[in-house]
N, CA, C and O atoms as a GROMACS GRO file, in nm:
protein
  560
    1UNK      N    1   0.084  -0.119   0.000
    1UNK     CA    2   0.000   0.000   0.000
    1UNK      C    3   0.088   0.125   0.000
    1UNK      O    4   0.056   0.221  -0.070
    2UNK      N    5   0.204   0.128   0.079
    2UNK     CA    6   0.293   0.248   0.099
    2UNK      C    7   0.341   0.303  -0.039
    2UNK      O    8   0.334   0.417  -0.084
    3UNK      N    9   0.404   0.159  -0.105
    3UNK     CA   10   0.468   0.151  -0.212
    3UNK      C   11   0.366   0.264  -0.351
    3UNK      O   12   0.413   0.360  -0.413
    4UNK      N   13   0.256   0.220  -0.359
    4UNK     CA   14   0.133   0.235  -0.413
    4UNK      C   15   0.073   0.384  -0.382
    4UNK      O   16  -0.015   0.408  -0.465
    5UNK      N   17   0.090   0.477  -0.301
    5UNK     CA   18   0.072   0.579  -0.238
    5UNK      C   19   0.188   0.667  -0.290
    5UNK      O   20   0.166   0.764  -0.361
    6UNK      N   21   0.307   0.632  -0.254
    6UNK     CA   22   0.424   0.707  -0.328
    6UNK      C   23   0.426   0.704  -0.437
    6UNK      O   24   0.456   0.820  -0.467
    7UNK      N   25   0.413   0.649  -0.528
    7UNK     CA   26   0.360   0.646  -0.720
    7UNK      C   27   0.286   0.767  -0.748
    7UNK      O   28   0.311   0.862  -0.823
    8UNK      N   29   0.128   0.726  -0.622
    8UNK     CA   30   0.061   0.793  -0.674
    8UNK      C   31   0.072   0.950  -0.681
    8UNK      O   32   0.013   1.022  -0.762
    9UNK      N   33   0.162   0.992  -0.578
    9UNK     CA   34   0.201   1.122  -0.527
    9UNK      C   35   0.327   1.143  -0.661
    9UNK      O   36   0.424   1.215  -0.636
   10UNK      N   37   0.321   1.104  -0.743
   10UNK     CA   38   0.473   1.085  -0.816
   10UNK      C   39   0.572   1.076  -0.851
   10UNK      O   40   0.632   1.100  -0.956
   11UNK      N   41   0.610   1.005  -0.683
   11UNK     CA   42   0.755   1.020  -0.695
   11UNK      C   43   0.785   0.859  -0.807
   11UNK      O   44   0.693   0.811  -0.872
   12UNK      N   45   0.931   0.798  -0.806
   12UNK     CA   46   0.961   0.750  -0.919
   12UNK      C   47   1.018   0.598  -0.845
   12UNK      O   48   1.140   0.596  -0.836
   13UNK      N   49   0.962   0.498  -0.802
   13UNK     CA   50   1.076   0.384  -0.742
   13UNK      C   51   1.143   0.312  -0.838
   13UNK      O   52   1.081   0.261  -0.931
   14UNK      N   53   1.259   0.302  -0.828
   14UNK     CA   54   1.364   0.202  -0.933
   14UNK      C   55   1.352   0.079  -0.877
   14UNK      O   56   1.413   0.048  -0.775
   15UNK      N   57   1.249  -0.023  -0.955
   15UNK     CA   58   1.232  -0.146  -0.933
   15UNK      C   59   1.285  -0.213  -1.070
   15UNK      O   60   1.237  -0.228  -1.182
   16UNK      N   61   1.449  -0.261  -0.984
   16UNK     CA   62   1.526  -0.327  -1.064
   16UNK      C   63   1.599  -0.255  -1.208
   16UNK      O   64   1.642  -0.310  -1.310
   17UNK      N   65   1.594  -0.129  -1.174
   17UNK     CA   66   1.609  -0.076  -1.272
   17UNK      C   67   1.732   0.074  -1.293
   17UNK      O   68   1.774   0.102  -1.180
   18UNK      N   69   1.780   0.147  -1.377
   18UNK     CA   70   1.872   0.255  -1.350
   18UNK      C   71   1.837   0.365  -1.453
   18UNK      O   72   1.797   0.347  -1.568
   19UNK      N   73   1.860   0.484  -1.387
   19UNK     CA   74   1.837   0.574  -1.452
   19UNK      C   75   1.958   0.708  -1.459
   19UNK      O   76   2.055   0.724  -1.385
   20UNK      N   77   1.932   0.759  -1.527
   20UNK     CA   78   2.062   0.898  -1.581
   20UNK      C   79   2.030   1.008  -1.469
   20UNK      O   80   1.963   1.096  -1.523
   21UNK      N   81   2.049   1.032  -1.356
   21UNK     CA   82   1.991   1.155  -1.297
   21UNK      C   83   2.154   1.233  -1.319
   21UNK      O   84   2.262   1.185  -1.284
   22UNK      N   85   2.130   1.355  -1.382
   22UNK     CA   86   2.224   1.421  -1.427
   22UNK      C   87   2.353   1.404  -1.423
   22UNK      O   88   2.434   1.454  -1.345
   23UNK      N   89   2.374   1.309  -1.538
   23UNK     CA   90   2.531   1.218  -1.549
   23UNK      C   91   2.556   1.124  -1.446
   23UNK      O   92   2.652   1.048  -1.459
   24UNK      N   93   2.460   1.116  -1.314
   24UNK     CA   94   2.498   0.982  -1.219
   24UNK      C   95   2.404   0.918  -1.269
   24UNK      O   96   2.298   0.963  -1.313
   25UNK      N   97   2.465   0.741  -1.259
   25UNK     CA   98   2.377   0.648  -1.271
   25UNK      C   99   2.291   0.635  -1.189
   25UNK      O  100   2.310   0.716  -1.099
   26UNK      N  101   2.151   0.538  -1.160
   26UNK     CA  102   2.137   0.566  -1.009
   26UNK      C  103   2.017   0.488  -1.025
   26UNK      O  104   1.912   0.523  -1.079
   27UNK      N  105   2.056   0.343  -0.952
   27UNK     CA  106   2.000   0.229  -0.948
   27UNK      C  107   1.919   0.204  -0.887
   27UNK      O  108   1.890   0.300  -0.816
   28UNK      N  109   1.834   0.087  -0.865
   28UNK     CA  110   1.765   0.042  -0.718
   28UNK      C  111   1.702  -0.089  -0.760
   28UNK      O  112   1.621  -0.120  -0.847
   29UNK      N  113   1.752  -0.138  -0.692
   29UNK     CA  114   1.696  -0.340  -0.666
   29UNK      C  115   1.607  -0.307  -0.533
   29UNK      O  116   1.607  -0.228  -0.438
   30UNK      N  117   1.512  -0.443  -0.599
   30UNK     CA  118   1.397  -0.422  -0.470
   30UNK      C  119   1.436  -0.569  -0.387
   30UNK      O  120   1.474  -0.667  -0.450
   31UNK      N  121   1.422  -0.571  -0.246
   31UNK     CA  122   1.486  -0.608  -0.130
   31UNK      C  123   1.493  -0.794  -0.172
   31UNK      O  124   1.581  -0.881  -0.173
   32UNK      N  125   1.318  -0.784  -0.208
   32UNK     CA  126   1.284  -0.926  -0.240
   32UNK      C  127   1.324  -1.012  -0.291
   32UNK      O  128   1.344  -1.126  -0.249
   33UNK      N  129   1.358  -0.925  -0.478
   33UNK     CA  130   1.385  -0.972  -0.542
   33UNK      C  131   1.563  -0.992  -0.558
   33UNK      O  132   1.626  -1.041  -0.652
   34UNK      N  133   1.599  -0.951  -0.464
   34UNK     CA  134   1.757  -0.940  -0.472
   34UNK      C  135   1.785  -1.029  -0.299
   34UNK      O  136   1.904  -1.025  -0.267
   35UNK      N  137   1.759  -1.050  -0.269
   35UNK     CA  138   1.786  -1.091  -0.123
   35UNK      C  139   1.885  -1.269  -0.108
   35UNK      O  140   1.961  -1.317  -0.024
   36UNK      N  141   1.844  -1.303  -0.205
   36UNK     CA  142   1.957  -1.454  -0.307
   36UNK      C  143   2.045  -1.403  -0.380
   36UNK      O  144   2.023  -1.327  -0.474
   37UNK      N  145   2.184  -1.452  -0.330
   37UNK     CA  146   2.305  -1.410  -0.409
   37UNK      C  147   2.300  -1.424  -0.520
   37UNK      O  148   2.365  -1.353  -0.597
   38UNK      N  149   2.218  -1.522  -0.558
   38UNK     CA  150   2.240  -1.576  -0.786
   38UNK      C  151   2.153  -1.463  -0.790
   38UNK      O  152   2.196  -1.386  -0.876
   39UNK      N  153   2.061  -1.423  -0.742
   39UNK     CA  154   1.940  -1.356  -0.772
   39UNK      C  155   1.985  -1.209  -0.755
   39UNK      O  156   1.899  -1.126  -0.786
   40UNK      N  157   2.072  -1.174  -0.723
   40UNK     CA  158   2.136  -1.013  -0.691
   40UNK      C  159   2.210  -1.021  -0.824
   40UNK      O  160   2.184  -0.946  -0.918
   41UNK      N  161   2.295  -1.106  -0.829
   41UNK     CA  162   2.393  -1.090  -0.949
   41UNK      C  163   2.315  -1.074  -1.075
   41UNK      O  164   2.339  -0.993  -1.164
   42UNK      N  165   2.204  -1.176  -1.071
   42UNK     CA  166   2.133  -1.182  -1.210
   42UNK      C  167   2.082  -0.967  -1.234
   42UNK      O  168   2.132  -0.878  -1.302
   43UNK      N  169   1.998  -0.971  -1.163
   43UNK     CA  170   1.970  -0.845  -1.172
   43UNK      C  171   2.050  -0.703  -1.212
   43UNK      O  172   2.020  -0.611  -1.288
   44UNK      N  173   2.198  -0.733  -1.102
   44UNK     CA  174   2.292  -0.632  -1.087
   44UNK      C  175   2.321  -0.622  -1.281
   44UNK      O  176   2.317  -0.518  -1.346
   45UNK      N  177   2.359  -0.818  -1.359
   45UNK     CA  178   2.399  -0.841  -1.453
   45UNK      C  179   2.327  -0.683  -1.582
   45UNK      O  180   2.369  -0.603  -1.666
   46UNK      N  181   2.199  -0.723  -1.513
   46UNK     CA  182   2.128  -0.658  -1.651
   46UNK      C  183   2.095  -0.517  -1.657
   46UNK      O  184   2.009  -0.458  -1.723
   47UNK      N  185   2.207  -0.461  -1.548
   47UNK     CA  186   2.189  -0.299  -1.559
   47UNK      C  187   2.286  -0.243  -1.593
   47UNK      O  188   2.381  -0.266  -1.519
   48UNK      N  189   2.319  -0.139  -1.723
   48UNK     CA  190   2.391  -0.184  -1.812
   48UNK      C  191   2.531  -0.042  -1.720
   48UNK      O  192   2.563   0.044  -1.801
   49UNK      N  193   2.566  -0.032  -1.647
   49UNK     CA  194   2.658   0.041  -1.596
   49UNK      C  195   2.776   0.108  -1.664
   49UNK      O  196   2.864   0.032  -1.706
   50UNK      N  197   2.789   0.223  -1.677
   50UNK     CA  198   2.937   0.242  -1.741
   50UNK      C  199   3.001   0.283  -1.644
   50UNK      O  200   2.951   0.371  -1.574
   51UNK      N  201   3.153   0.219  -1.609
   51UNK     CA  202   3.220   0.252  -1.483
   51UNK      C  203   3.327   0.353  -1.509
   51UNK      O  204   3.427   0.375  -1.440
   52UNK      N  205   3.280   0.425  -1.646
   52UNK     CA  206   3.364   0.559  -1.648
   52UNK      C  207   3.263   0.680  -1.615
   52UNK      O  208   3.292   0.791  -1.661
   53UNK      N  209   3.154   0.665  -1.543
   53UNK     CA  210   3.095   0.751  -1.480
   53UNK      C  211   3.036   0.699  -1.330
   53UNK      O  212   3.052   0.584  -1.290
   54UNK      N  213   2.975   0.787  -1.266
   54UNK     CA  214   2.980   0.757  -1.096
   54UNK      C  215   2.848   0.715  -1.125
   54UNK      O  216   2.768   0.745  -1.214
   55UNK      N  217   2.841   0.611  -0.994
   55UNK     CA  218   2.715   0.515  -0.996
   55UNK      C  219   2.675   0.476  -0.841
   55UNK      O  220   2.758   0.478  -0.750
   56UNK      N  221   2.542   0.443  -0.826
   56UNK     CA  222   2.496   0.442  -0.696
   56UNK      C  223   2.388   0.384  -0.721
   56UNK      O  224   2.293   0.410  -0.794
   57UNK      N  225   2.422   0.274  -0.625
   57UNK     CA  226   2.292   0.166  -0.597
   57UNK      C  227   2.260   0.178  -0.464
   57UNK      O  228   2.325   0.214  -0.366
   58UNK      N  229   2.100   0.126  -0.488
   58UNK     CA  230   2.025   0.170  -0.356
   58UNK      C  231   1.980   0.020  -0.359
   58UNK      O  232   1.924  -0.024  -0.459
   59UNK      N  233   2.006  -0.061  -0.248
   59UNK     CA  234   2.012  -0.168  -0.223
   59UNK      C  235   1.961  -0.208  -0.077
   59UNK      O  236   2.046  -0.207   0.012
   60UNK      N  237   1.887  -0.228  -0.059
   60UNK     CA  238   1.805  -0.227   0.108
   60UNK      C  239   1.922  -0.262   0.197
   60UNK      O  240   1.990  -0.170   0.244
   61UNK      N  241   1.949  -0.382   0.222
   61UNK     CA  242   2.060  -0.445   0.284
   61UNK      C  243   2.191  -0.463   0.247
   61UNK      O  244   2.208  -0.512   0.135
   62UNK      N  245   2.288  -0.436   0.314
   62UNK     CA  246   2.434  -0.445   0.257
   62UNK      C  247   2.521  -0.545   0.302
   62UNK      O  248   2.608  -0.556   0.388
   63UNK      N  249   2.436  -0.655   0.160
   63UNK     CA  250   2.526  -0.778   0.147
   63UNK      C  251   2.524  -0.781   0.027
   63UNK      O  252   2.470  -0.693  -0.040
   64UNK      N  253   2.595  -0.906  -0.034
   64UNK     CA  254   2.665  -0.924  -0.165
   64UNK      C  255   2.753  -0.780  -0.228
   64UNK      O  256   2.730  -0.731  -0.339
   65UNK      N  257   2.830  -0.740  -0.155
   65UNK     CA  258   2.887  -0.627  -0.197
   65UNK      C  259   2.991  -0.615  -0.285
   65UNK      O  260   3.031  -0.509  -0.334
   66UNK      N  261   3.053  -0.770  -0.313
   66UNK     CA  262   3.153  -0.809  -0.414
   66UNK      C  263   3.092  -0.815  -0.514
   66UNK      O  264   3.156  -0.782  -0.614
   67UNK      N  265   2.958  -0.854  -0.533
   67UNK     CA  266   2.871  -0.830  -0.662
   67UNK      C  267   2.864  -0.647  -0.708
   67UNK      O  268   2.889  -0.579  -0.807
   68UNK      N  269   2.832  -0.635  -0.618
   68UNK     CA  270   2.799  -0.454  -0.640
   68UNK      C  271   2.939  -0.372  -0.711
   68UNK      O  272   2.949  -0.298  -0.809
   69UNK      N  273   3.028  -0.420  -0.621
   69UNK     CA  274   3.186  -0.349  -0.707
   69UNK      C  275   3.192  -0.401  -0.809
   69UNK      O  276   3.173  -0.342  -0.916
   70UNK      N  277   3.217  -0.523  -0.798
   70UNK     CA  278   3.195  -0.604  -0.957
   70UNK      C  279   3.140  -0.544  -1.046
   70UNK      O  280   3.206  -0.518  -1.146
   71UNK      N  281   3.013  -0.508  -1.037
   71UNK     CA  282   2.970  -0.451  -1.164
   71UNK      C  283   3.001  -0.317  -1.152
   71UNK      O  284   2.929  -0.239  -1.215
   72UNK      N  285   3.095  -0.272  -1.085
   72UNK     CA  286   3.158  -0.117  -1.093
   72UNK      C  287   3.061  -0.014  -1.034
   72UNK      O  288   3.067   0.098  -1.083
   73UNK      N  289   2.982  -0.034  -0.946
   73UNK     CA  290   2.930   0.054  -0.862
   73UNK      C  291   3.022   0.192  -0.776
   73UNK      O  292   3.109   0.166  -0.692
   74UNK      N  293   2.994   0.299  -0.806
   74UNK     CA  294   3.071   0.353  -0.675
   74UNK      C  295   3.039   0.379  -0.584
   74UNK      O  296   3.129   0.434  -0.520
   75UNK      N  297   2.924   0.368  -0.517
   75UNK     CA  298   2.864   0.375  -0.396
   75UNK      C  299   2.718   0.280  -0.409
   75UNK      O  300   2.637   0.265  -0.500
   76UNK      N  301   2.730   0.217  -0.244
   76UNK     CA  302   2.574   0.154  -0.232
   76UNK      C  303   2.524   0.188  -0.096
   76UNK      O  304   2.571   0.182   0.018
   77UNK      N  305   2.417   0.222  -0.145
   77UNK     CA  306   2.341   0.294  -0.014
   77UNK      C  307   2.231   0.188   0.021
   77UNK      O  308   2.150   0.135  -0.055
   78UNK      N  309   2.253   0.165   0.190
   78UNK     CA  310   2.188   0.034   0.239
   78UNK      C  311   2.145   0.098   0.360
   78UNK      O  312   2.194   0.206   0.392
   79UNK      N  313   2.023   0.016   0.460
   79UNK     CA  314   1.979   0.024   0.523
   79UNK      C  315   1.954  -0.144   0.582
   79UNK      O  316   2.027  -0.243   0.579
   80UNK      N  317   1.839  -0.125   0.627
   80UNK     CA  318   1.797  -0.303   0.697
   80UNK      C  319   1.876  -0.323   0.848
   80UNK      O  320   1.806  -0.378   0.934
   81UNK      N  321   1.978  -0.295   0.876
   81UNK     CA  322   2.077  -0.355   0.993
   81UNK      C  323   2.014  -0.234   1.151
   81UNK      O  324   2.030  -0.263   1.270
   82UNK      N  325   1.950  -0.111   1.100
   82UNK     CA  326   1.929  -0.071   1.218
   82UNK      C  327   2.001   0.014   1.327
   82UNK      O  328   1.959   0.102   1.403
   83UNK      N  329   2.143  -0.051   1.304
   83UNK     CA  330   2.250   0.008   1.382
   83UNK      C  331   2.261  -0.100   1.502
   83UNK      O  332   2.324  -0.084   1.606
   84UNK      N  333   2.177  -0.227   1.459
   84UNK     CA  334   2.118  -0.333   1.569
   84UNK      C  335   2.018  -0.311   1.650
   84UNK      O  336   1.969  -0.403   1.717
   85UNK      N  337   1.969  -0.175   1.657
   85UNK     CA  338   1.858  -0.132   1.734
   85UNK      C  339   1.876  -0.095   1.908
   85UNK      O  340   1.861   0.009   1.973
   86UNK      N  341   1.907  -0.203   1.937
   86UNK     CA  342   1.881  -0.210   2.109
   86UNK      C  343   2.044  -0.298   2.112
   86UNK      O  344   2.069  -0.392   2.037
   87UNK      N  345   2.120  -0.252   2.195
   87UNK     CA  346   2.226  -0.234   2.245
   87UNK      C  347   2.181  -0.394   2.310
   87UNK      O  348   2.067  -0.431   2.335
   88UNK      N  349   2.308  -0.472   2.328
   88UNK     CA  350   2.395  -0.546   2.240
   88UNK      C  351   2.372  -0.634   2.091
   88UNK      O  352   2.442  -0.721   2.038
   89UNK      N  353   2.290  -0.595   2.064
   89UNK     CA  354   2.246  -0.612   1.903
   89UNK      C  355   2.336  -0.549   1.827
   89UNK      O  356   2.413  -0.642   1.800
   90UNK      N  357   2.374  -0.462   1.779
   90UNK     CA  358   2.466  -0.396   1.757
   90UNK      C  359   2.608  -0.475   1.725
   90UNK      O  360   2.683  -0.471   1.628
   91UNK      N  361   2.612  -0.525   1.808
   91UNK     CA  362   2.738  -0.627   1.786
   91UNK      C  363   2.739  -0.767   1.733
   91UNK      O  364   2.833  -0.835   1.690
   92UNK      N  365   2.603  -0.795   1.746
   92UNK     CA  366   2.533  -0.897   1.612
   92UNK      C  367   2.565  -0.862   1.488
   92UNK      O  368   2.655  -0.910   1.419
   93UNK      N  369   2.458  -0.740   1.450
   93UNK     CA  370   2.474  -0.703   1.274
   93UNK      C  371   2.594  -0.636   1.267
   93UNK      O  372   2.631  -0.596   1.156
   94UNK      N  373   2.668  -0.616   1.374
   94UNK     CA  374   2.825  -0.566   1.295
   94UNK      C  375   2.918  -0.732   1.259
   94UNK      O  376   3.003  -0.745   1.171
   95UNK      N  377   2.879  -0.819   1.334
   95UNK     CA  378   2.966  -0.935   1.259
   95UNK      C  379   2.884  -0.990   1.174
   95UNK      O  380   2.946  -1.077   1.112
   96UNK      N  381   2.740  -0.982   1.128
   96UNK     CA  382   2.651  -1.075   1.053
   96UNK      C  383   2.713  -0.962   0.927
   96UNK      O  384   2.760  -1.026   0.832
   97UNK      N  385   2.720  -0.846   0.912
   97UNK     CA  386   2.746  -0.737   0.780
   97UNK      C  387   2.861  -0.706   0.770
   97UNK      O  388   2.884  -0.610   0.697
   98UNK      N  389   3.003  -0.790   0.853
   98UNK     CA  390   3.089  -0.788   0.818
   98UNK      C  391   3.171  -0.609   0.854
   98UNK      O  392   3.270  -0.567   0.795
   99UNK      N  393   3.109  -0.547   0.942
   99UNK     CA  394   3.161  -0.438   0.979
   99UNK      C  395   3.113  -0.342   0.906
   99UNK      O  396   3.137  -0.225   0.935
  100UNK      N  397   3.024  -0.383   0.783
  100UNK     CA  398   2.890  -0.314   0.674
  100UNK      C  399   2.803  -0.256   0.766
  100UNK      O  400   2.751  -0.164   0.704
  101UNK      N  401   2.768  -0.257   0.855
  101UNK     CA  402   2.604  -0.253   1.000
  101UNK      C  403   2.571  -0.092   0.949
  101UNK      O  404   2.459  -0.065   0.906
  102UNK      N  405   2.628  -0.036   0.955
  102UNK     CA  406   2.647   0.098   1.008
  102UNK      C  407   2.767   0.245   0.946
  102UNK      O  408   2.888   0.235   0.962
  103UNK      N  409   2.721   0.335   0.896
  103UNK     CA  410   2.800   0.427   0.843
  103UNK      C  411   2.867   0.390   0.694
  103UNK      O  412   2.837   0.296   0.620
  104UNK      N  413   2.978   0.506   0.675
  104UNK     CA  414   3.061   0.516   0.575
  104UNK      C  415   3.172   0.422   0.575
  104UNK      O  416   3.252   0.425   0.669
  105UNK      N  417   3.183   0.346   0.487
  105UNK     CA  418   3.322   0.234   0.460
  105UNK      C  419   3.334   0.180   0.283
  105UNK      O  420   3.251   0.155   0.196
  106UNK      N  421   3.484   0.181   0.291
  106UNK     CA  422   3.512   0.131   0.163
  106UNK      C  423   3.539  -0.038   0.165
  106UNK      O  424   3.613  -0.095   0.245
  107UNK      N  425   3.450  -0.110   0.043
  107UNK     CA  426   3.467  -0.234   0.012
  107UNK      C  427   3.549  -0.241  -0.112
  107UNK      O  428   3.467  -0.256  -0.202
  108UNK      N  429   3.677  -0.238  -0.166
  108UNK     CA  430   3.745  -0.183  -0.285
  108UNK      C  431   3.723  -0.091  -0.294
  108UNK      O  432   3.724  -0.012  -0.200
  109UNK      N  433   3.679  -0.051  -0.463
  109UNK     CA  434   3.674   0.036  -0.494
  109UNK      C  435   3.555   0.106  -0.469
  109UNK      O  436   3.528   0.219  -0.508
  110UNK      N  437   3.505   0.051  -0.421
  110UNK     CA  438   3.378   0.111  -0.387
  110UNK      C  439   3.304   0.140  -0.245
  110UNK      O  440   3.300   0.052  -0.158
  111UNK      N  441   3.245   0.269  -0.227
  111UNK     CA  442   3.194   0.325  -0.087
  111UNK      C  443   3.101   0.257  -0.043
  111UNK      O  444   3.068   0.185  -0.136
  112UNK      N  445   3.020   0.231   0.068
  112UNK     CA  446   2.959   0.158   0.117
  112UNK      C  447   2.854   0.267   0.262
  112UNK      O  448   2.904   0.319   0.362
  113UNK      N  449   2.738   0.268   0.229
  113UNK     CA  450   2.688   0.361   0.318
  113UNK      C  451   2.614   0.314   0.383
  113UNK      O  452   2.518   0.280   0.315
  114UNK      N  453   2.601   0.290   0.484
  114UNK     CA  454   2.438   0.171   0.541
  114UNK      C  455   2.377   0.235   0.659
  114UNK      O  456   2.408   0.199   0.772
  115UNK      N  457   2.310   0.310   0.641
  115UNK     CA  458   2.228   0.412   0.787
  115UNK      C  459   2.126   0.338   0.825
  115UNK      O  460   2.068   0.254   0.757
  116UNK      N  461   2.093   0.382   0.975
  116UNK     CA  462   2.036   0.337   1.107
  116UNK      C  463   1.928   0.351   1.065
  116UNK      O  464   1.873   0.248   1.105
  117UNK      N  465   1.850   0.411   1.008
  117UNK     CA  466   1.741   0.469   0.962
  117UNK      C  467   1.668   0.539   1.064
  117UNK      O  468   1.718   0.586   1.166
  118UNK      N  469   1.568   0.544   1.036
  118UNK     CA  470   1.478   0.618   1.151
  118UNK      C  471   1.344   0.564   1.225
  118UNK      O  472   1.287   0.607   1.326
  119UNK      N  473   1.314   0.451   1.134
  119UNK     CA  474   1.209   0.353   1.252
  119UNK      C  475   1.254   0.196   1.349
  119UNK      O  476   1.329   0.233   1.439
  120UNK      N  477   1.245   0.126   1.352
  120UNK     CA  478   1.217   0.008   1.400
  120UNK      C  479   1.161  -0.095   1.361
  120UNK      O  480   1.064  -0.090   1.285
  121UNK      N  481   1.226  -0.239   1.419
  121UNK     CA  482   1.167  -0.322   1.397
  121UNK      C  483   1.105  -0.390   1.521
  121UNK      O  484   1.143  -0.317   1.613
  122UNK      N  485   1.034  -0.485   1.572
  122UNK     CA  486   0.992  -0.512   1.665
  122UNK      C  487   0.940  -0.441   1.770
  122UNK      O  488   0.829  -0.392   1.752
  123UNK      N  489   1.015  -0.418   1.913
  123UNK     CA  490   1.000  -0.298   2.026
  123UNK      C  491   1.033  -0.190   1.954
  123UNK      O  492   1.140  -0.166   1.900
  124UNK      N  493   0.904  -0.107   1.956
  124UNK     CA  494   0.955   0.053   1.915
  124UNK      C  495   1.070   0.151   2.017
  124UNK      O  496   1.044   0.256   2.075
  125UNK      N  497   1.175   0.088   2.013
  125UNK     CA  498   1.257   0.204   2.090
  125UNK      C  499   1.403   0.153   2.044
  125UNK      O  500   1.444   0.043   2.005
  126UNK      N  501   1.464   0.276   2.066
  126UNK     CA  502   1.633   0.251   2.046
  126UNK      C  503   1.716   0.224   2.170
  126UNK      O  504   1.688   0.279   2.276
  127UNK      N  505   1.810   0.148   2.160
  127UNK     CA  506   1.894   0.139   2.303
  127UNK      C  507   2.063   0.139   2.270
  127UNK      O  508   2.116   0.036   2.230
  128UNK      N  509   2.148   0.278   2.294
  128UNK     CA  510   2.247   0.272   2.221
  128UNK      C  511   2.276   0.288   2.080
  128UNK      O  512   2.388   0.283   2.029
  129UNK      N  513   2.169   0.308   2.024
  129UNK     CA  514   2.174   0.346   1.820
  129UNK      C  515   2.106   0.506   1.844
  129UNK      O  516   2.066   0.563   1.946
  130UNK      N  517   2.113   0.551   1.689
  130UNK     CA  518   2.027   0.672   1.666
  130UNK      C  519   1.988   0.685   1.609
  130UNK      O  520   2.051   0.696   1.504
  131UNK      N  521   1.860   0.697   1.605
  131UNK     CA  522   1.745   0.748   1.445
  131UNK      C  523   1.823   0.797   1.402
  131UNK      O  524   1.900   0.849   1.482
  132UNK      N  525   1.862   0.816   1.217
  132UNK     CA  526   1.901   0.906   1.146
  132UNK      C  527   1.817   0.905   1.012
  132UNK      O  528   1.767   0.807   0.957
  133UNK      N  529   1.812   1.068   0.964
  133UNK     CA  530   1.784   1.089   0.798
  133UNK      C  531   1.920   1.100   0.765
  133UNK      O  532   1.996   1.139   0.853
  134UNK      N  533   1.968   1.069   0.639
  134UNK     CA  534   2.054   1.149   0.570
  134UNK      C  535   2.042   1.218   0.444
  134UNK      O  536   1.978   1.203   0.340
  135UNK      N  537   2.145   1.317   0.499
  135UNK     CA  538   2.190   1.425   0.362
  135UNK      C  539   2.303   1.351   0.293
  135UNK      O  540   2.388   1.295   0.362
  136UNK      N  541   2.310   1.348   0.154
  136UNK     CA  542   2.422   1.349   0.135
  136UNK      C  543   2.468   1.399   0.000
  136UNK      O  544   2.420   1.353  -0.104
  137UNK      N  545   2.569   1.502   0.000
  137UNK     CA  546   2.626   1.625  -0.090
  137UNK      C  547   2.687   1.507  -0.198
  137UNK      O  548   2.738   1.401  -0.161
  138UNK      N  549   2.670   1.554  -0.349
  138UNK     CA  550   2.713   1.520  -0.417
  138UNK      C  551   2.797   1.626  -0.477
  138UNK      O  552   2.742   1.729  -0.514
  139UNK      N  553   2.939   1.608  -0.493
  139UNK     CA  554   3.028   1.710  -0.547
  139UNK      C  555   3.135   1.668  -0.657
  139UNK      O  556   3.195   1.561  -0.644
  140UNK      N  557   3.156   1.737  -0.745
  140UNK     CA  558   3.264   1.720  -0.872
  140UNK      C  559   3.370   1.712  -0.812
  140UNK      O  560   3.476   1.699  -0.874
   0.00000   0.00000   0.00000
């Protein structure tokens, strides 16, 4: 229904798909359909990337990230991990994401962004994490 509501208001979701937003590429796989490693690659396969310009995938969760450089991504912007939510969780999805959980990090050549977001899963409350929106400046 959410999904279905944002359309209607017009904004634009990239389901499975990439588009030119002024000289950046700028992708988006939907969670479902990418959540199987063959099944990320297949997808990632058929978006046709040129890695002599900057590129950014929006990828719910930040796994398969050797796929993502692979196809020459320069940044993937992820969410899903929470920040672990409630304190000692936290130290779960930092070894389940490989030190991916949370913030700015490079996997090769490529940046890796994965924010806390701003709701919850289960108990509505945080313990030790922080809601966040982000900004983030794109510059030449």
């Amino acid at each position: 229904i959410l999904l279905q509501e944002i359309k209607n208001i017009g904004m634009r979701i990239l389901d499975n798909e990439m588009v030119d937003l002024r000289g950046i590429q700028l992708a988006g796989i939907d969670w479902k359909d990418s959540y199987n490693e063959k099944d990320c690659e297949r997808i990632l396969a058929a978006l046709p990337v040129d890695r002599d310009r900057p590129s950014i995938l929006m990828k719910h969760e930040p796994q398969d990230l050797p796929t993502s450089a692979d196809r020459g991504f320069s940044l993937q912007l992820s969410g899903h991990t929470h920040a672990g939510q409630i304190f000692p969780l936290s130290l779960i999805t930092h070894r389940v994401y490989h030190g991916f959980d949370y913030g700015l990090k490079k996997f090769g050549d490529m940046l890796v962004y994965t924010s806390s977001g701003v709701g919850t899963w289960g108990p509505p409350l945080r313990f030790g994490t922080k809601a966040e929106i982000v900004a983030i400046t794109l510059r030449q």
